[in-house]
mmCIF entry with sequence, helices, sheets and N, C-alpha, C, O atoms, coordinates in Angstrom:
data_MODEL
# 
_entry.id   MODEL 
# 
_entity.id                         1 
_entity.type                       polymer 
_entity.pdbx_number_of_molecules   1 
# 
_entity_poly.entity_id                      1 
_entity_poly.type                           'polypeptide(L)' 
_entity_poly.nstd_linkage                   no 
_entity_poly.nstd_monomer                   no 
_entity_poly.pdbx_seq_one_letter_code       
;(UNK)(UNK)(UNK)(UNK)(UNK)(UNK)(UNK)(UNK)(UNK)(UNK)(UNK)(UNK)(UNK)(UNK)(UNK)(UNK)
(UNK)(UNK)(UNK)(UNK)(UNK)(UNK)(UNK)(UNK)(UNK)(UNK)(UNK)(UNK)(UNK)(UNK)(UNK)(UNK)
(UNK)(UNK)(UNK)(UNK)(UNK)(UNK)(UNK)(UNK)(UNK)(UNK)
;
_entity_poly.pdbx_seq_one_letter_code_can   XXXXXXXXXXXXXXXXXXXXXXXXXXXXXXXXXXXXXXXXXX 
_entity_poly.pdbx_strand_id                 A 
# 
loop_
_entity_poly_seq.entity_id 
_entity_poly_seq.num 
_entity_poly_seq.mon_id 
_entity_poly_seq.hetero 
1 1  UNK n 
1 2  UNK n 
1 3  UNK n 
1 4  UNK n 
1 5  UNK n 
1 6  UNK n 
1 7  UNK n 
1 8  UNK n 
1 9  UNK n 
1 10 UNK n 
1 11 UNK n 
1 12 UNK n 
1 13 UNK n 
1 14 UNK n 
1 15 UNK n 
1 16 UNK n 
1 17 UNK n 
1 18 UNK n 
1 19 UNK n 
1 20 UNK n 
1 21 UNK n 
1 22 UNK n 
1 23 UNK n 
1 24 UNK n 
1 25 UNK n 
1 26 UNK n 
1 27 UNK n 
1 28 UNK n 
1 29 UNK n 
1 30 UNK n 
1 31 UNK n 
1 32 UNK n 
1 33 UNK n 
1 34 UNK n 
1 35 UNK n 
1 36 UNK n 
1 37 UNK n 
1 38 UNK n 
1 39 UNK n 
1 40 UNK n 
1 41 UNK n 
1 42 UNK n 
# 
_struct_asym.id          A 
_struct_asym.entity_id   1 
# 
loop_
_struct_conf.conf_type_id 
_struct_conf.id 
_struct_conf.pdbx_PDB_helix_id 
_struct_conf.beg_label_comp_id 
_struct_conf.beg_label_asym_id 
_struct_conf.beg_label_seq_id 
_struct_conf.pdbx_beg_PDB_ins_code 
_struct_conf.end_label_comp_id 
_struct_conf.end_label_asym_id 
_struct_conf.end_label_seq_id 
_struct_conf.pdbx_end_PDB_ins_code 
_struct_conf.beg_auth_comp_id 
_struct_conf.beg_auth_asym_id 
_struct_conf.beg_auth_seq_id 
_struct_conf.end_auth_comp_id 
_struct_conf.end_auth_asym_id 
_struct_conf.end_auth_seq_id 
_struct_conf.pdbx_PDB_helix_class 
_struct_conf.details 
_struct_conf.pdbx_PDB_helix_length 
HELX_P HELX_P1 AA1 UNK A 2  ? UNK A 16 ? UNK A 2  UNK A 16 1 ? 15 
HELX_P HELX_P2 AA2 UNK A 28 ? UNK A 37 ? UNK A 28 UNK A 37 1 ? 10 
# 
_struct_conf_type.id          HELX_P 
_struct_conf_type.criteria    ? 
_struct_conf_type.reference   ? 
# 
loop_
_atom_site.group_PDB 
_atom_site.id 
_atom_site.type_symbol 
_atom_site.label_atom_id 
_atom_site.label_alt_id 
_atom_site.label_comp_id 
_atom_site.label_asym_id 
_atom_site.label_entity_id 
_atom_site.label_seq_id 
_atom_site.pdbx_PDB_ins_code 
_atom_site.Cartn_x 
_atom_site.Cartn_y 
_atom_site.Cartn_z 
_atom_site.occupancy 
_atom_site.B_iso_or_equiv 
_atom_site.pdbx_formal_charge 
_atom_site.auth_seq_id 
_atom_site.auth_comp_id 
_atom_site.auth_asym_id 
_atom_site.auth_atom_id 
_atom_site.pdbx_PDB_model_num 
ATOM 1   N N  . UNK A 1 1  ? 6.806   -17.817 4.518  1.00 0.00 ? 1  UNK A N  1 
ATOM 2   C CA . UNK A 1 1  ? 5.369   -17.967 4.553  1.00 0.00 ? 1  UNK A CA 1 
ATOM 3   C C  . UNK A 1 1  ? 4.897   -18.254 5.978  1.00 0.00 ? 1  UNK A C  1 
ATOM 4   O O  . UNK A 1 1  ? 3.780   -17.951 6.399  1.00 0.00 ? 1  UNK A O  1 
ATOM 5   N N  . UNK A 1 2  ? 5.597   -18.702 6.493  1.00 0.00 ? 2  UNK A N  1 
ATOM 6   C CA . UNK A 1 2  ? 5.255   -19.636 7.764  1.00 0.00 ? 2  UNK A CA 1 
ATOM 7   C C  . UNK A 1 2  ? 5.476   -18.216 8.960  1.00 0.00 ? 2  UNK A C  1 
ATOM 8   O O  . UNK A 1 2  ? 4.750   -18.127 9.950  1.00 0.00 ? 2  UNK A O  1 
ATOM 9   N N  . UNK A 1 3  ? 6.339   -17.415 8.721  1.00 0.00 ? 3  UNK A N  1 
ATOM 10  C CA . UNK A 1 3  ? 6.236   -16.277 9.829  1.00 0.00 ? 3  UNK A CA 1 
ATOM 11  C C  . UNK A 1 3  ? 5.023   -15.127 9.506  1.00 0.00 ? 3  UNK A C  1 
ATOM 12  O O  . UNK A 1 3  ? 4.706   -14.220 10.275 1.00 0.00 ? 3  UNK A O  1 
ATOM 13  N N  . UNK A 1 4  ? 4.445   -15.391 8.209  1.00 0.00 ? 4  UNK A N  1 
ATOM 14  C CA . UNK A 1 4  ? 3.404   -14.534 7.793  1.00 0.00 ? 4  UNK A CA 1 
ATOM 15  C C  . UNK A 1 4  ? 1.947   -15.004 8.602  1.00 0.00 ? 4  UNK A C  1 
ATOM 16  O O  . UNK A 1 4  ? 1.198   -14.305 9.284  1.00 0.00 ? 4  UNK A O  1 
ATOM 17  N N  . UNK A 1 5  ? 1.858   -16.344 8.282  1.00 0.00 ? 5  UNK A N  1 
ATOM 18  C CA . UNK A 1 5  ? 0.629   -16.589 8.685  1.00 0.00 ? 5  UNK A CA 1 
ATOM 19  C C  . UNK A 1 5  ? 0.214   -16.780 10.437 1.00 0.00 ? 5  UNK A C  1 
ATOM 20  O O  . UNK A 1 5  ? -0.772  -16.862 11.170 1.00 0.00 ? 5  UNK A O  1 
ATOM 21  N N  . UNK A 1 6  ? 1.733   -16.783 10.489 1.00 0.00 ? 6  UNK A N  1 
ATOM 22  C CA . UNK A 1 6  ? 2.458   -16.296 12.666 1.00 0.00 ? 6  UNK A CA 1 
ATOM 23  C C  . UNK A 1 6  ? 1.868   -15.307 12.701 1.00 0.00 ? 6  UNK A C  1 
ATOM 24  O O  . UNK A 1 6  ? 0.964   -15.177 13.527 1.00 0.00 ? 6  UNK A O  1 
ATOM 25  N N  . UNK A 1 7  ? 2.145   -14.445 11.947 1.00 0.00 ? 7  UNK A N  1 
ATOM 26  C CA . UNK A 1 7  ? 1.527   -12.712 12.573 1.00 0.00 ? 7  UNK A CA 1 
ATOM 27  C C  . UNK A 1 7  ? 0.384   -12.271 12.050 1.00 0.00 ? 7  UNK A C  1 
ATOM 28  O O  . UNK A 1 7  ? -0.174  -11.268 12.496 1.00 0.00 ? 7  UNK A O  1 
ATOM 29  N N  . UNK A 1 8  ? -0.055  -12.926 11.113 1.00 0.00 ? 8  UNK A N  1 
ATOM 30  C CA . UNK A 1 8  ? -1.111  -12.546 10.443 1.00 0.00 ? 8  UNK A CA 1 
ATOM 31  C C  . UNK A 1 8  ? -2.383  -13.706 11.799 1.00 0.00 ? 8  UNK A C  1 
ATOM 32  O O  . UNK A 1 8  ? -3.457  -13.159 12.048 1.00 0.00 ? 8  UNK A O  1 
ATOM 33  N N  . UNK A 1 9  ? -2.193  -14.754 12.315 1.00 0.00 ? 9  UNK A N  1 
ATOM 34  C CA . UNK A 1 9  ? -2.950  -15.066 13.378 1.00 0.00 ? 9  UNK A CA 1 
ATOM 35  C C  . UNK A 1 9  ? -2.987  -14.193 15.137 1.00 0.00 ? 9  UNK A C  1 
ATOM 36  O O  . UNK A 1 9  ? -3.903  -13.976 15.930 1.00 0.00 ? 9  UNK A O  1 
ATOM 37  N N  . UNK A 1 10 ? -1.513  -13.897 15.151 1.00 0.00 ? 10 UNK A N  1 
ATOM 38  C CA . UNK A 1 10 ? -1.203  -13.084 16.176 1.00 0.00 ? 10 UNK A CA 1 
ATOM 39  C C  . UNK A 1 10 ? -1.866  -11.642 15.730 1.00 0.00 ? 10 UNK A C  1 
ATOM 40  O O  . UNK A 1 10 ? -1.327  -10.985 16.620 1.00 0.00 ? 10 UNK A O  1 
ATOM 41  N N  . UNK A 1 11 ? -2.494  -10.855 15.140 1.00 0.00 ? 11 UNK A N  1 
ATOM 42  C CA . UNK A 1 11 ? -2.693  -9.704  14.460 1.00 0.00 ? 11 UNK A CA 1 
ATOM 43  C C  . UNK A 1 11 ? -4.208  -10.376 14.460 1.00 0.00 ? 11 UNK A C  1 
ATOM 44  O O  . UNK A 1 11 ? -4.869  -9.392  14.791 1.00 0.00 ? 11 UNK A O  1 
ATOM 45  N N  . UNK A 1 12 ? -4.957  -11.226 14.325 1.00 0.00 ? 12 UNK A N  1 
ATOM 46  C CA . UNK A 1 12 ? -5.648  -11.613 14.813 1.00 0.00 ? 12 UNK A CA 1 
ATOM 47  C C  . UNK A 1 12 ? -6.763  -11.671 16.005 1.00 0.00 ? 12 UNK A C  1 
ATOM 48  O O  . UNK A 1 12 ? -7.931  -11.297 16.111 1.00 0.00 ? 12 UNK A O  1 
ATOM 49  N N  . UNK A 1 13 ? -5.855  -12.302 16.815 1.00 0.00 ? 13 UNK A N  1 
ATOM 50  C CA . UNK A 1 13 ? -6.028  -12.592 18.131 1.00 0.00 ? 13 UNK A CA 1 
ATOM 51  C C  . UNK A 1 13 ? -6.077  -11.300 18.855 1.00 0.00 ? 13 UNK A C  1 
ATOM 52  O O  . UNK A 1 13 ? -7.037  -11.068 19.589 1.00 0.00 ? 13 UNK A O  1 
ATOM 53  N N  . UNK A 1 14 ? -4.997  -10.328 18.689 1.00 0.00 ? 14 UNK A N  1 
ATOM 54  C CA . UNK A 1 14 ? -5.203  -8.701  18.761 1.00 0.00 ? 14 UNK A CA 1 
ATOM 55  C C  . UNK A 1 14 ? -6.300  -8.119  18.949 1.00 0.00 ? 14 UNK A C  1 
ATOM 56  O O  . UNK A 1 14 ? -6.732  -7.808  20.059 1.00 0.00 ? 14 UNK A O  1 
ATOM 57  N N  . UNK A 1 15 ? -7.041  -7.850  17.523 1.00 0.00 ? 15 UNK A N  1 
ATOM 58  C CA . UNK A 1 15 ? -7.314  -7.243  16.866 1.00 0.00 ? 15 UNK A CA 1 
ATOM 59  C C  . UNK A 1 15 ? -9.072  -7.992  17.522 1.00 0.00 ? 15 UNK A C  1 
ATOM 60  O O  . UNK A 1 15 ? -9.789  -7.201  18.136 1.00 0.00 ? 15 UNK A O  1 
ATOM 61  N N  . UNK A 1 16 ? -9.467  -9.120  17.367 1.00 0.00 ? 16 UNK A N  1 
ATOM 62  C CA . UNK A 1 16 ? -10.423 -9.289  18.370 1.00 0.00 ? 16 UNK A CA 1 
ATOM 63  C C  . UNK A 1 16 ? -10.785 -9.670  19.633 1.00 0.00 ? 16 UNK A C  1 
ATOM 64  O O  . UNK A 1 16 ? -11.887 -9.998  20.073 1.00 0.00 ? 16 UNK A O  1 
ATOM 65  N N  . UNK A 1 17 ? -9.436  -9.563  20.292 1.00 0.00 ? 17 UNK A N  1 
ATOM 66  C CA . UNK A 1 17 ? -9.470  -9.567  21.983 1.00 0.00 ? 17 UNK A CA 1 
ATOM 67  C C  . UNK A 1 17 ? -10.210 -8.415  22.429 1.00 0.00 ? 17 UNK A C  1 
ATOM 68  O O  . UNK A 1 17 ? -10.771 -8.495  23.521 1.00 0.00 ? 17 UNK A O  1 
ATOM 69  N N  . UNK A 1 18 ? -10.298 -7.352  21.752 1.00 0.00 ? 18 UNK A N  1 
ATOM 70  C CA . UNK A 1 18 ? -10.782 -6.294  22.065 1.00 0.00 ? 18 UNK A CA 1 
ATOM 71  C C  . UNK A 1 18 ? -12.153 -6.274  22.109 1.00 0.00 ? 18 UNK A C  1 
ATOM 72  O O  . UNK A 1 18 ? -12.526 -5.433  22.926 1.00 0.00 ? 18 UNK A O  1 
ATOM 73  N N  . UNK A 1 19 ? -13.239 -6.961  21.466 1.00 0.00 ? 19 UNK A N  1 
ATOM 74  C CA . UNK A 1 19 ? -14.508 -7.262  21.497 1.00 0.00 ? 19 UNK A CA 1 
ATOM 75  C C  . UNK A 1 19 ? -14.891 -8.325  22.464 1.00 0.00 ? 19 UNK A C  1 
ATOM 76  O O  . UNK A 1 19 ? -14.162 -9.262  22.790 1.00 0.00 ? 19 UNK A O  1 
ATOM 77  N N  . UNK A 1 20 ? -16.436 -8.038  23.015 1.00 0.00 ? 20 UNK A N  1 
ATOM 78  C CA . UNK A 1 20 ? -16.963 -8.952  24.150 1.00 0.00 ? 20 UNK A CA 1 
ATOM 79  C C  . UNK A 1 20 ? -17.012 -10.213 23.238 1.00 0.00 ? 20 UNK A C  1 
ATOM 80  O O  . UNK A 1 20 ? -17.450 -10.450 22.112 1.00 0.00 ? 20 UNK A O  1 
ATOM 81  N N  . UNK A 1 21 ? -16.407 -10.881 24.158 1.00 0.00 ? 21 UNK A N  1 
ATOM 82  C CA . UNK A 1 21 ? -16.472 -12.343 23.996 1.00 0.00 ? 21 UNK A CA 1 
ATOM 83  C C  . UNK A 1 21 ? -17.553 -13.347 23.633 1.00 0.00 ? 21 UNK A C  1 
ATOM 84  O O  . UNK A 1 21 ? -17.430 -14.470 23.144 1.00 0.00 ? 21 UNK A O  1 
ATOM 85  N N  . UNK A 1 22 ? -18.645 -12.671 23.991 1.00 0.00 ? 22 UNK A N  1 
ATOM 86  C CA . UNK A 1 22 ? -19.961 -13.073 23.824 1.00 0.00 ? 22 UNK A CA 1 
ATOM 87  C C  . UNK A 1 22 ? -20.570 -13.282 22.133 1.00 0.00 ? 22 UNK A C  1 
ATOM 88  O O  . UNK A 1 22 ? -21.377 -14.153 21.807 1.00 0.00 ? 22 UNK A O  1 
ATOM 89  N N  . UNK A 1 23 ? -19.984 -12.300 21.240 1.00 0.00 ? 23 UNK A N  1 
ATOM 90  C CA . UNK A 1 23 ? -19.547 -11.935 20.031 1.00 0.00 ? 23 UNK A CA 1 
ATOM 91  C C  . UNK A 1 23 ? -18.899 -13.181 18.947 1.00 0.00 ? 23 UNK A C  1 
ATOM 92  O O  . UNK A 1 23 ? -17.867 -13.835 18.793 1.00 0.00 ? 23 UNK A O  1 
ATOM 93  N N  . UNK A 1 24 ? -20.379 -12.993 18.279 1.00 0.00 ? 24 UNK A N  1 
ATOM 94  C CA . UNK A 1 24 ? -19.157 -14.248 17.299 1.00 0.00 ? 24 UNK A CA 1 
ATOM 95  C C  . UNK A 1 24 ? -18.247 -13.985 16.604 1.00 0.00 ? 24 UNK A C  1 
ATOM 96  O O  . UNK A 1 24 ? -18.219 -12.911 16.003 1.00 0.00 ? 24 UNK A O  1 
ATOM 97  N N  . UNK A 1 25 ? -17.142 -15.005 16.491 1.00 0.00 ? 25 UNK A N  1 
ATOM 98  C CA . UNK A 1 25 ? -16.029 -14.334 15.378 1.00 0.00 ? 25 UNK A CA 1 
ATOM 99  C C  . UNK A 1 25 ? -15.681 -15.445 14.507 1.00 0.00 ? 25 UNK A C  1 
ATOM 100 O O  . UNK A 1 25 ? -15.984 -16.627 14.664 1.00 0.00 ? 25 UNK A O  1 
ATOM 101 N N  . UNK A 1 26 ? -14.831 -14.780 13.322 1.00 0.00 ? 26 UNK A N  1 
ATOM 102 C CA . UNK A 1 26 ? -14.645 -15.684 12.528 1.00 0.00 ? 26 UNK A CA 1 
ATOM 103 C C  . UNK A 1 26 ? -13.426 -16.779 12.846 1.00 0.00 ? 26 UNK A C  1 
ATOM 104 O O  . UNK A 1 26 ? -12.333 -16.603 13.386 1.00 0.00 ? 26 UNK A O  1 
ATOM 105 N N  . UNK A 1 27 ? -13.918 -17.733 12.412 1.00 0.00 ? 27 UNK A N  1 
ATOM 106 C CA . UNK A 1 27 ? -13.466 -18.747 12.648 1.00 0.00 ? 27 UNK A CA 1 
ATOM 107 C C  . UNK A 1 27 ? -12.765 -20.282 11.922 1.00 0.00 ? 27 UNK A C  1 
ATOM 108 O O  . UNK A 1 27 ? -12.027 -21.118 12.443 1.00 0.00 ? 27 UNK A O  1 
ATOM 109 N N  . UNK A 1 28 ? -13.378 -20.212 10.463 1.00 0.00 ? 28 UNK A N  1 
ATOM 110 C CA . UNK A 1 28 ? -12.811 -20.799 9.475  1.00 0.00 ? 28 UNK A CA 1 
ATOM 111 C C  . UNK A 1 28 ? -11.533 -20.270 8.877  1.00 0.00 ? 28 UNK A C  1 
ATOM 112 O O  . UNK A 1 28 ? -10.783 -21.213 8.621  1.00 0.00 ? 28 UNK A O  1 
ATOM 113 N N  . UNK A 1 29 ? -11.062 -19.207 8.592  1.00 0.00 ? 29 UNK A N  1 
ATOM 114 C CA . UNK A 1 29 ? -10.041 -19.029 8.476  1.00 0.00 ? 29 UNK A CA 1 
ATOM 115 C C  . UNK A 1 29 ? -8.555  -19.165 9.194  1.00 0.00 ? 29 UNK A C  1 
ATOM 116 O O  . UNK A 1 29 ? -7.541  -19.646 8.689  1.00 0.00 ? 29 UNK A O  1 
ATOM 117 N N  . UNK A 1 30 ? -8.717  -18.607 10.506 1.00 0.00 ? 30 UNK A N  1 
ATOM 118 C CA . UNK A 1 30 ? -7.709  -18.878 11.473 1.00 0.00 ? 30 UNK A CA 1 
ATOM 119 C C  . UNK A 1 30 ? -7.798  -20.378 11.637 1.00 0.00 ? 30 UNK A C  1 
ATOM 120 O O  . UNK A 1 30 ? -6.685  -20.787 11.307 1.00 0.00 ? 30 UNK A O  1 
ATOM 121 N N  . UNK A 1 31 ? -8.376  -21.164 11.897 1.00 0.00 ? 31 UNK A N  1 
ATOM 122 C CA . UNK A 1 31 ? -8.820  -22.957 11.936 1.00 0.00 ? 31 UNK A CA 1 
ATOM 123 C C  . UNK A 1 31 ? -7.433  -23.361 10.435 1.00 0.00 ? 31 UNK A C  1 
ATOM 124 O O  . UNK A 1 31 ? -6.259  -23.699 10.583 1.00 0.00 ? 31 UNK A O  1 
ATOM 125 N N  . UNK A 1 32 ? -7.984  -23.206 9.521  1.00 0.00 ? 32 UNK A N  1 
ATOM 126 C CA . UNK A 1 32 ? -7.225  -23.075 8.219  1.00 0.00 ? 32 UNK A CA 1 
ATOM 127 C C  . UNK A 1 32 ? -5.484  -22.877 8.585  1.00 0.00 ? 32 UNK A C  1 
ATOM 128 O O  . UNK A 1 32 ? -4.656  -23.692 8.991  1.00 0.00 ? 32 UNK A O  1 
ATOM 129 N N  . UNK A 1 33 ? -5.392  -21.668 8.298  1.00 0.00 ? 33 UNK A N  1 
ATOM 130 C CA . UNK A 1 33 ? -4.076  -21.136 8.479  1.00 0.00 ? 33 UNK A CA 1 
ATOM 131 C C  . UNK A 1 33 ? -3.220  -22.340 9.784  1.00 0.00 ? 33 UNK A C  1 
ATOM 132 O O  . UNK A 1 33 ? -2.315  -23.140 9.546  1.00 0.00 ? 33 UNK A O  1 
ATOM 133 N N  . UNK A 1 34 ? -3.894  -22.078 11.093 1.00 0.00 ? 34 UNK A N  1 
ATOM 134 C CA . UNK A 1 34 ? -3.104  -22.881 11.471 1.00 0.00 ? 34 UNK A CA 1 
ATOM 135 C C  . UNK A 1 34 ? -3.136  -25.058 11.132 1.00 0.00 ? 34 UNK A C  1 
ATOM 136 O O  . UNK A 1 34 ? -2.389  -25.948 11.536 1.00 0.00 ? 34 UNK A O  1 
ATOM 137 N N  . UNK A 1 35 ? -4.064  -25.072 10.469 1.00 0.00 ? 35 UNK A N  1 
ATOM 138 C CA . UNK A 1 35 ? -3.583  -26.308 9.863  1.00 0.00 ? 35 UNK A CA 1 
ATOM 139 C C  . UNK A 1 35 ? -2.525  -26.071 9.044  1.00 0.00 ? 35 UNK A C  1 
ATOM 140 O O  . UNK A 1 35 ? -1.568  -26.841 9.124  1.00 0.00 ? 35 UNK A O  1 
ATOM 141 N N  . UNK A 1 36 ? -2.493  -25.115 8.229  1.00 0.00 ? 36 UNK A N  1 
ATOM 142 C CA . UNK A 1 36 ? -1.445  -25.182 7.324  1.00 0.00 ? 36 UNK A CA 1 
ATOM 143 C C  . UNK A 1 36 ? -0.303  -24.796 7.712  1.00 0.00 ? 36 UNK A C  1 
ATOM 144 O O  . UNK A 1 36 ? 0.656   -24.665 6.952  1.00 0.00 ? 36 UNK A O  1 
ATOM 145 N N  . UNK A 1 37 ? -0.282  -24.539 9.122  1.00 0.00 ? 37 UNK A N  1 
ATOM 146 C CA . UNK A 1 37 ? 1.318   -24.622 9.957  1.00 0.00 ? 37 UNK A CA 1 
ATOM 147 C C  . UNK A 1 37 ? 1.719   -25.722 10.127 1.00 0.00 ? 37 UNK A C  1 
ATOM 148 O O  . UNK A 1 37 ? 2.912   -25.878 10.387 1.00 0.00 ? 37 UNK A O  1 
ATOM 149 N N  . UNK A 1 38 ? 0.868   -26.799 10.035 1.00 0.00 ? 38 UNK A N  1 
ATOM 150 C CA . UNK A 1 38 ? 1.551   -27.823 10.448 1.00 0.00 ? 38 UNK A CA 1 
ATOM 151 C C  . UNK A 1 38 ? 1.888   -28.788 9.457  1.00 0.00 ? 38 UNK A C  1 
ATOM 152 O O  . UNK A 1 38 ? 2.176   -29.957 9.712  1.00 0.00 ? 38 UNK A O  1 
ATOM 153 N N  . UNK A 1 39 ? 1.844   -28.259 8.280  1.00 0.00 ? 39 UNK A N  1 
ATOM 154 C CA . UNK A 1 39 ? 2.385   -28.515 6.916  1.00 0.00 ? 39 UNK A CA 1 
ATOM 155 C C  . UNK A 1 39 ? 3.810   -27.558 6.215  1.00 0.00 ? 39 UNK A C  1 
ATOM 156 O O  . UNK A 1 39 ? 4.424   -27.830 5.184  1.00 0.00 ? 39 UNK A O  1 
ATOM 157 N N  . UNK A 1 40 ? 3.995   -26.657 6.949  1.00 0.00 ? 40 UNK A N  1 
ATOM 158 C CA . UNK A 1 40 ? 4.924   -25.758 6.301  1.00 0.00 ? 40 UNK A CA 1 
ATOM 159 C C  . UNK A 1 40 ? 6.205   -26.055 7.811  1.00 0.00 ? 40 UNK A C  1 
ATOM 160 O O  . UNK A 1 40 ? 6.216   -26.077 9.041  1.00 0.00 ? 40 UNK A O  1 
ATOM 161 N N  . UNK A 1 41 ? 7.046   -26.219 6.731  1.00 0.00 ? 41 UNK A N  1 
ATOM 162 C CA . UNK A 1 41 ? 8.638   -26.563 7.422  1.00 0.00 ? 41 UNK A CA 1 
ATOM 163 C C  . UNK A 1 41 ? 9.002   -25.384 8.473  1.00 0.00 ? 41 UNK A C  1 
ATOM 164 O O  . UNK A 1 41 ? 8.717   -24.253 8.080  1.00 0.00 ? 41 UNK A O  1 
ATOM 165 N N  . UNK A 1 42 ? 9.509   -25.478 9.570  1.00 0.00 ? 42 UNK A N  1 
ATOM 166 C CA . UNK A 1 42 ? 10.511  -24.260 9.984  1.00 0.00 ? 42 UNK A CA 1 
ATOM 167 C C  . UNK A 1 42 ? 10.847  -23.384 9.594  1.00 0.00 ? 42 UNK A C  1 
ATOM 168 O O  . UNK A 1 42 ? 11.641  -22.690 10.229 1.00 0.00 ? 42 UNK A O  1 
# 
């Protein structure tokens, strides 16, 4: 689970680096996910 939600944030970060920055993006979800990295073991 824990390498899913790795690439599924990295796939992410990707995926809207490509838009001006100026641009809102979402943001409750990725916030989420990585809390819940720091609940899921190695």
């Amino acid at each position: 689970m824990r390498s899913l939600i790795e690439f599924c944030l990295t796939e992410n970060d990707r995926c809207m680096g490509g838009y001006d920055a100026r641009l809102l993006r979402p943001t409750t979800v990725p916030r989420l996910a990585k809390l819940a990295l720091r609940f899921i073991g190695k």
